[in-house]
N, C-alpha and C positions, 0 to 999 in steps of 0.2 A: 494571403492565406494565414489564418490563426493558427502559430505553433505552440504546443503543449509539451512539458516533459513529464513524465508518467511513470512514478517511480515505487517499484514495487519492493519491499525488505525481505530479508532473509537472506539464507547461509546457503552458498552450494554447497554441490554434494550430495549422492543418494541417500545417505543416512536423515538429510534433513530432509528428504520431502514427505510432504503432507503430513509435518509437525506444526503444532499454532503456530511459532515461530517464523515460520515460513508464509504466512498466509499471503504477504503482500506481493511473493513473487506466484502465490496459486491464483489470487486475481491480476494480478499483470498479464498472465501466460494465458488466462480464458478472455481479458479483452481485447490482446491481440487475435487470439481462433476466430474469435467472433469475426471478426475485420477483414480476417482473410490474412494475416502475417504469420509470421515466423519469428522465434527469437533464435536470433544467431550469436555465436560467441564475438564479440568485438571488446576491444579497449576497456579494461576494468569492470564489464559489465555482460548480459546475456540483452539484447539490444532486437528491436525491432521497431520499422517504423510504418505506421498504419494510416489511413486518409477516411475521413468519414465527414459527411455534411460540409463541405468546403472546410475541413481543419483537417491539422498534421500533428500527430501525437507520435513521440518520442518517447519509446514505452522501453524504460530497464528494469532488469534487475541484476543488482551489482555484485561480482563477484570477490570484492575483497571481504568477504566476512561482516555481519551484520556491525562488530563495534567499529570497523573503518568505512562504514556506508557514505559515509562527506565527500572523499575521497573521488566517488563514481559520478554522486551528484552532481558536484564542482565541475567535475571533468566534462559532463554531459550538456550541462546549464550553459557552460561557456561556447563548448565544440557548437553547437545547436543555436546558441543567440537567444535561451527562450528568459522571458526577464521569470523574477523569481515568483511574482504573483499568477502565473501561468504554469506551474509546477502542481504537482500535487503526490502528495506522498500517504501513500496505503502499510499500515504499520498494524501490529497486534496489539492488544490492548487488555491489559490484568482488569486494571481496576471497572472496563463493561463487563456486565454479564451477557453470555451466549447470545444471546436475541439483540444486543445492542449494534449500531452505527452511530461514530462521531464526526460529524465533518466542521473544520473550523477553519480560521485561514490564519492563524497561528496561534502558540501556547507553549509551553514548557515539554518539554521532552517526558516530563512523569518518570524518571527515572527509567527509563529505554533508551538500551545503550547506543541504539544506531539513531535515534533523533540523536542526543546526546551528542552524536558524533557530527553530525549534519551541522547542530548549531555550533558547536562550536569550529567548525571548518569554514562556515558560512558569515560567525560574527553577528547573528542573527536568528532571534527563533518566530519572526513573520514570514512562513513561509506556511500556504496550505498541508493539511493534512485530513486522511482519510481511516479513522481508529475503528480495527475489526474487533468489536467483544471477544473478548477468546476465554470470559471466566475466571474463577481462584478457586475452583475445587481442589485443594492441594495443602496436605502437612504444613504448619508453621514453618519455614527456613526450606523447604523445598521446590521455590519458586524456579529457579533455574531450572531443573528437572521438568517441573509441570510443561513450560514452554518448550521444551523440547519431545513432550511426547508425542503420541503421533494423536489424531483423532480418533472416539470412541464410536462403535459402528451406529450410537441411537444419536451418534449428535453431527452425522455427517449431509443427513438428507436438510438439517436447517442450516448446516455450513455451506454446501450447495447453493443454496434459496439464497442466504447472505451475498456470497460469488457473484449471481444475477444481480443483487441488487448496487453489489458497489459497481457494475459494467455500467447501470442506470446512472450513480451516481457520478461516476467519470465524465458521461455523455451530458448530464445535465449541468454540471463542474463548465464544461466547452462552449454549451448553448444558451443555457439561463442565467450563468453567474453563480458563484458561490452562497450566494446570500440567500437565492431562492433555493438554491437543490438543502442548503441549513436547512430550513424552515421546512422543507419536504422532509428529508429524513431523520432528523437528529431526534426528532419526538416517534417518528416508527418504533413498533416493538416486534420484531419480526418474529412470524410463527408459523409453520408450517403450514400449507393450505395453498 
């Protein structure tokens, strides 16, 4: 059976949910519902583990705070056996705007401190990743802030719509190959509807 680790960013804590910031543990926690799992508190991480189409997805999201997110990865990647191109990492993203999805199977961190942390824990920045547009509506020097605010009520029903589509993207990540689910989404411009 095809094992997956499925790893979603952001910061526990109530204060952080349903901030951009968090986005990759609001689609980790809707693709485990979908599946029929649960995320449980374990080992460095909020952990569940889901079975769909003959594959086993090892779906976290890590609780030591988004700039020690390597830390969970490592920990998981090994505990689990899954090799590293079998990973896939759901992250926020400044530089998309709202309606974007980026799926790549590596690149640079873009100055995001939990890639940031990932590669440099890992020694390595080929490892997939899954970038949710989350925008730069926001003051010169108030980028921190931005990502941590929470979502605006006209921009939650396309945040939604997005959610769905990275659950597609996950499942098609498992069954088509990264290459194909690229060329599926990365030119999408999601819009309501």
């Amino acid at each position: 059976m095809s094992k997956y680790l499925i790893v979603g960013l952001g910061n526990p804590g109530n204060e952080y949910a349903n901030t951009r910031h968090n986005i990759g543990f609001d689609v980790v926690n809707a693709f485990v519902q979908k599946h029929g799992g649960q995320l449980q508190v374990e080992r460095l991480a909020y952990m569940a583990e889901v079975k769909w189409k003959g594959r086993q997805f090892v779906c976290i999201c890590p609780t030591t705070f988004m700039n020690l997110s390597g830390k969970a990865f490592r920990y998981w990647m090994e505990k689990t056996k899954v090799p590293l191109e079998n990973t896939l990492t759901i992250v926020d993203d400044l530089a998309l705007p709202l309606e974007k999805l980026r799926l790549r199977p590596g690149g640079s961190d873009a100055g995001h401190n939990g890639l940031k942390d990932i590669q440099l824990t890992l020694g390595s920045d080929k490892y997939p990743k899954l970038r949710f547009g989350i925008g730069n509506n926001y003051p010169k020097g108030m980028q921190a802030d931005f990502v941590l605010t929470k979502w605006l009520n006209n921009e939650l029903p396309l945040v939604q719509q997005k959610i769905q589509k990275c659950i597609e993207v996950i499942e098609g990540f498992s069954t088509i190959g990264i290459e194909a689910t690229m060329n599926e989404v990365n030119k999408l411009s999601i819009t309501l509807g």
